[in-house]
N, C-alpha and C positions, 0 to 999 in steps of 0.2 A: 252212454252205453257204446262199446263199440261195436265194431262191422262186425263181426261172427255173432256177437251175442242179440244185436240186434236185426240182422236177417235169420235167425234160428230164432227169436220169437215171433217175428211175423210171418216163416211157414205154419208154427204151430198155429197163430191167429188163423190163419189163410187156407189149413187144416181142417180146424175145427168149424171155421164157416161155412167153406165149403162140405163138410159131413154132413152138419145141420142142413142145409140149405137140399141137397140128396135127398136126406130124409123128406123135408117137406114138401119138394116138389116132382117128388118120383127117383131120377136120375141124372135129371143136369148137373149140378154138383156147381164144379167151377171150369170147368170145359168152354162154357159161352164166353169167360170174362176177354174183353176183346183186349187182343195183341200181347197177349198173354201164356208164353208157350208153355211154359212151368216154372213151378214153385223156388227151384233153382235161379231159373234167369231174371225173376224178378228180385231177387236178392243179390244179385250178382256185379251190382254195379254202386261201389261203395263212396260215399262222401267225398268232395272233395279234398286230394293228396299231388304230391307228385309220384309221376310214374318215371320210367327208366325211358333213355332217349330223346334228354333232356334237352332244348335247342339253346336255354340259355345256357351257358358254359361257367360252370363254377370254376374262378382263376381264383389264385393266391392276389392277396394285397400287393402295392406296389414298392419295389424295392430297386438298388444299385444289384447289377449282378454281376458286369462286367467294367474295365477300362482299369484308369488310377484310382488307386486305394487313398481314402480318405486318410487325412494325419490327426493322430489321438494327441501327438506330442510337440511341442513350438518349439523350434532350434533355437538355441541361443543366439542372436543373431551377432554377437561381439563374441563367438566362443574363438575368433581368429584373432585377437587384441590383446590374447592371453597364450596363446598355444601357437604352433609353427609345426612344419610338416605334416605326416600322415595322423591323424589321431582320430577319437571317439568322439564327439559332439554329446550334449545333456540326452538324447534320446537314443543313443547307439548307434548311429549312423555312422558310416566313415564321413571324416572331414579332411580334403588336405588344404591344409593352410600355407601358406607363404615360406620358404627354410630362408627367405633373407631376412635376418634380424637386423641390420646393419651394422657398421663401423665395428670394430672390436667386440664382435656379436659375433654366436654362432649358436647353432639349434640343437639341442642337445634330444639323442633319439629317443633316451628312455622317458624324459619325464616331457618333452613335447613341448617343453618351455624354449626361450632365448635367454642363454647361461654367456656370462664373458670369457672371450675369447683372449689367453694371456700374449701378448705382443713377443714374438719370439724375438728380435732383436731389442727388445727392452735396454738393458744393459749397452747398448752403442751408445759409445760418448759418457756412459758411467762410470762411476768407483764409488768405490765403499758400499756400505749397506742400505738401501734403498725398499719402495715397496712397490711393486710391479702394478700395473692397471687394473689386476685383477685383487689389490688385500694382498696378492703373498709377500712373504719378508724374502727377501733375495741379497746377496753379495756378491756385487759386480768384481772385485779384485782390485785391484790398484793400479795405479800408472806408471805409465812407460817413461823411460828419457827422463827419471826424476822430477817428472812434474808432481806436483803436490796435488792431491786431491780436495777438493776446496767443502765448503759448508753445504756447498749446494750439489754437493757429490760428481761434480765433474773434473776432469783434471785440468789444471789452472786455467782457469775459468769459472766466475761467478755467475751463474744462470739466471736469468731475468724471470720476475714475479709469473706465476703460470698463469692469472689472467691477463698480462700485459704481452705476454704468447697468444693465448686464445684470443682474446680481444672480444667480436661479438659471437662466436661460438660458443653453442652449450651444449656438444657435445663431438664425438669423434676427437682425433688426436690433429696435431703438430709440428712444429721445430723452433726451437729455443734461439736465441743465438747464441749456445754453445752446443746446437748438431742434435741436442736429447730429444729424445719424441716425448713430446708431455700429451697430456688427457684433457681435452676440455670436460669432462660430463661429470657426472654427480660424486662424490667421495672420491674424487682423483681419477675414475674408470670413466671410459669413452660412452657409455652410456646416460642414456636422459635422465631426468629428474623423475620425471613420472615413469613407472615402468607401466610396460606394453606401446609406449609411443616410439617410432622410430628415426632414427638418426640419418637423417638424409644427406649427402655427399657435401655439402654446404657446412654443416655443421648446425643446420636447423632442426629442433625436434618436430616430429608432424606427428598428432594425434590420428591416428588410422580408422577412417569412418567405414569398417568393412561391413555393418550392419546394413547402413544406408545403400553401399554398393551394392549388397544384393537383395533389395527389397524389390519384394514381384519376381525374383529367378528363382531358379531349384538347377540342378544337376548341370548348371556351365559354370565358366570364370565370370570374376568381372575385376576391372580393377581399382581399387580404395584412390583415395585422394592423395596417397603417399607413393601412388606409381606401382604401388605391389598387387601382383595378381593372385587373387583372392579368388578359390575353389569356393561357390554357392552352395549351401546346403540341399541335398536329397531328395529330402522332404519340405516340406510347406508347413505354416502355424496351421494349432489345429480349425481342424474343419474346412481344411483347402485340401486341394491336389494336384500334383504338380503333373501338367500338362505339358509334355515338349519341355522348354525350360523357361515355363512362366507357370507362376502359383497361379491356381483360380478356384473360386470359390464357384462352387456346386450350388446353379438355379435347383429352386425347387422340384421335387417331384412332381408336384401338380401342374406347376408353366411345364413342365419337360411334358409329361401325358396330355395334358390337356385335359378332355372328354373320353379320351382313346382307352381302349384297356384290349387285353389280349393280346399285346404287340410291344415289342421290344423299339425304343426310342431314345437316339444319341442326346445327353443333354449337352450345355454349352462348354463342358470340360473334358468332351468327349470319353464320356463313361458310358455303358448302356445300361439304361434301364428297364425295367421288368414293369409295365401298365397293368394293374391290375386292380380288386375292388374292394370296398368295404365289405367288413364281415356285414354276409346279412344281403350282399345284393350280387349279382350277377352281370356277366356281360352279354348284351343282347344287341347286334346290329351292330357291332363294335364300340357300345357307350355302355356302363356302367345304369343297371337296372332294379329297383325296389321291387321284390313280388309283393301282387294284393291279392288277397286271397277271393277265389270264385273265377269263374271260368267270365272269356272276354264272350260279347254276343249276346251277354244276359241267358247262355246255356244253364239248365237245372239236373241237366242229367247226361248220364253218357262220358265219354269222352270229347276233352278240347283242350284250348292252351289260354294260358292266363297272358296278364300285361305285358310277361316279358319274355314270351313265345316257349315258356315250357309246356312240356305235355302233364295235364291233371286230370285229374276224375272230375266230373261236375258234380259228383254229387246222386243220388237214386231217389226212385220217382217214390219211393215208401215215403220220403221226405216232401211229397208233395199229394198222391193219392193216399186218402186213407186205406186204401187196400191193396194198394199197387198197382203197378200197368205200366207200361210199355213207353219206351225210350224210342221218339223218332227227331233226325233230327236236330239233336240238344234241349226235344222241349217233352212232357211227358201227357203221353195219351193215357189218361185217366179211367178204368175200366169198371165192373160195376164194385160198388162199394158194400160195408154192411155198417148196418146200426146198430145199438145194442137194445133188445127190449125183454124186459124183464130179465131174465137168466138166460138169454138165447138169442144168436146171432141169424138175423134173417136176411134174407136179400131185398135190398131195395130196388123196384121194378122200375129199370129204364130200357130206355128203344132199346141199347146195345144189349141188355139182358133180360130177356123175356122166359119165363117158364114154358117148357116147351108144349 
């Protein structure tokens, strides 16, 4: 039953007992019932609830609200072993990569690769038809002073085998000994064997470990194993953030709050976090609080505060006098009562209620 419908039938009870009780003992009525000022106020103080003016503090759950943004997306960390200059990395992020591709390399702006660079003096020391470092078919002309242009397309002069040129070189160019620039690297071009490796002044290829270089950075350089500096990714693999220019991984919410709630707290990646509670509990005294229901003090009536210092009803003394009475306290002063006999409600005679 609730609070209206059940203080509206115990005026009527409290009504009608008191009429009957009028009638049979002249005019006391319900006048004497102690601490009882009326029909109203003993109705008036409803079961335990909460009221407004709440001391625990209902906060939201706890969340990041501030600092670095967490990453949903992992950079490819080799996206620099394929690509050169300014470009987009797998998660949209600008990446600039390295524009030294080495030896007979150059970086090509549209497609962000390392494209071969054609040797513009190719043809020195050439004749006839030849194929340049880069695949093209070219025709150097012919020779001067009547010399003859030989098998090995120089003018007289037979040009020694091009790895007896290059020797332990695999890759970058040369000189012959007849003056031609020859290619050490893969199909005749100054380029390595494996592409994305780079051609180091030596004539050694070095596999460029730019993943490795920047494991644990974000937004500085660093430099690969090949000497080339290497722009770090932006962002962090998912579920880090990139702090200053070191990835880090976001302690939990709970080592970040602790016990605490209501209060904003730097975690170890310097983000701040919002301390807040489970649905269902409150913050009280600064800790995260269960309410149990009924007032603290063993109060039955009245106003008080429960576990976790909000303000509630305790509850009305209907719920402890059968006929109601008076709230001192938090405990109920129980006034006189009625029984039922036969069809009719009479007063039971105690000290506090005596027929007059």
């Amino acid at each position: 039953m609730g609070r209206a419908a059940r203080s509206e039938s115990w005026r009527i009870s409290l009504a009608a007992a008191c009429a009957v009780a009028g009638m049979a003992s002249g005019a006391w009525g319900c006048s004497m019932i102690s601490g009882l000022d009326s029909l109203e106020e003993a109705a008036s103080v409803d079961e335990g609830g909460l009221l407004d003016g709440e001391v625990g503090q209902e906060v939201g759950e706890s969340g990041v609200v501030g600092g670095p943004p967490a990453s949903d997306c992992t950079p490819d960390p080799n996206f620099c072993n394929t690509h050169c200059g300014s470009a987009t990395d797998n998660c949209g992020e600008p990446r600039s990569c390295s524009s030294d591709c080495g030896q007979n390399s150059t970086c090509d702006p549209t497609t962000h690769t390392c494209a071969c660079a054609v040797d513009p003096n190719f043809c020195s020391s050439r004749c006839g038809s030849a194929t340049d470092n880069c695949a093209h078919a070219v025709d150097c002309g012919g020779c001067d002073g009547g010399l003859t242009c030989t098998a090995g397309g120089a003018c007289g002069c037979d040009p020694e085998a091009t790895a007896t040129a290059c020797g332990s070189r695999k890759c970058g160019q040369t000189t012959n000994n007849c003056s031609q620039t020859v290619f050490c690297g893969a199909g005749g071009t100054g380029s390595c064997a494996t592409s994305g490796d780079f051609c180091e002044a030596n004539g050694t290829c070095c596999t460029p470990n730019n993943g490795a270089a920047c494991t644990g950075k974000c937004s500085t350089n660093a430099t690969n194993n090949c000497g080339q500096t290497v722009a770090c990714p932006s962002t962090c693999p998912s579920g880090q953030v990139c702090a200053g220019t070191s990835c880090c991984t976001p302690e939990s919410i709970a080592t970040t709050c602790g016990a605490s709630c209501g209060v904003t707290k730097t975690n170890n990646c310097g983000q701040q976090v919002s301390c807040g509670c489970a649905s269902g509990q409150v913050c009280y005294g600064g800790s995260c609080c269960s309410p149990e229901p009924g007032c603290t003090s063993g109060h039955e009536c009245g106003l008080g505060t429960n576990n976790c210092g909000q303000s509630v009803s305790c509850g009305s003394c209907f719920d402890v006098c059968p006929s109601g009475g008076s709230c001192l306290s938090g405990f109920c002063q129980c006034s006189c009562t009625q029984i039922q006999s036969g069809s009719f409600l009479t007063p039971q005679a105690l000290p506090t209620c005596q027929p007059p």
